[in-house]
C-alpha positions in Angstrom: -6.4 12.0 -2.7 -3.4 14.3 -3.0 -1.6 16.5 -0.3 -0.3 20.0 -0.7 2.4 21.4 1.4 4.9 23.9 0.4 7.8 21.2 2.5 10.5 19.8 0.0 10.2 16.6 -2.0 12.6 14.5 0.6 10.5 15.9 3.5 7.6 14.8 2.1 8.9 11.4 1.4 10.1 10.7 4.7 6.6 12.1 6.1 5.1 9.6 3.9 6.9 6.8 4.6 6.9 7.4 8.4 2.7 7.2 8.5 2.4 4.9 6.1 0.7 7.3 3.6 0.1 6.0 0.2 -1.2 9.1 -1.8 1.0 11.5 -3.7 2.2 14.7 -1.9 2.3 17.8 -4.3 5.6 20.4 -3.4 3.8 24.4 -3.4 7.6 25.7 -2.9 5.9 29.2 -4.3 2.9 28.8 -1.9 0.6 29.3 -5.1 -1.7 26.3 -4.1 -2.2 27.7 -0.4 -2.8 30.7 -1.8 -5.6 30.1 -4.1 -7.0 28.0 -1.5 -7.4 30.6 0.7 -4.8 28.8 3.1 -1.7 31.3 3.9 -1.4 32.9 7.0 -1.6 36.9 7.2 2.4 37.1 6.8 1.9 35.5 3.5 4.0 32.9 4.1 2.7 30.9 7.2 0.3 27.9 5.9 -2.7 27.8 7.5 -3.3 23.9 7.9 -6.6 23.3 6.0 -8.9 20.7 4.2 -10.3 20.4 1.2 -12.2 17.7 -0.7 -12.7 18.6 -4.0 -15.0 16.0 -6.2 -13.7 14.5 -9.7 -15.5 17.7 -11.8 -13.0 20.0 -9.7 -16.0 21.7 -6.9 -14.6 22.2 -3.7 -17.5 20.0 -1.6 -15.7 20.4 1.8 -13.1 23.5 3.6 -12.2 23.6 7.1 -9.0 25.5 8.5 -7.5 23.7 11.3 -7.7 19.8 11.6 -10.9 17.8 11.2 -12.1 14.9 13.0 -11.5 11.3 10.9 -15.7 11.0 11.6 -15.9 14.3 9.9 -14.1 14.0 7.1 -15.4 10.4 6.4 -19.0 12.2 6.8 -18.5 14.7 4.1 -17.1 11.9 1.4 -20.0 10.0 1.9 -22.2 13.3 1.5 -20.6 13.5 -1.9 -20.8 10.1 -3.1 
């Protein structure tokens, strides 16, 4: 698991260590990431918050915008495993 989010390195550190989160967070300073993803906002610059699982050959298996449920997400791993 990875996260993407345009933030700086520090804020992303702090984010991490404030939940508890042990899985890498990738800086998108350029937006690129969001972009391909399909996950800026009309201003370009805005992030739409979105999730993707993407399996070990690199196919997107799950997108939603917005935030999924735990139950969902946990759903659509197993429906890829």
């Amino acid at each position: 698991m990875v996260g993407v989010n345009p933030g700086s390195l520090k804020s992303h550190e702090n984010w991490s260590e404030k939940f508890g989160f042990e899985f890498p967070i990738a800086v998108d300073a350029d937006r690129s990431v969001a972009a391909a993803y399909g996950a800026l906002k009309e201003n370009g610059m805005s992030i739409q918050r979105s999730v993707f699982i993407v399996d070990k050959q690199g196919i997107v298996r799950y997108a939603k915008q917005g935030m999924p449920s735990t139950e969902e997400l946990l759903a659509a791993l197993d429906a890829i495993r």
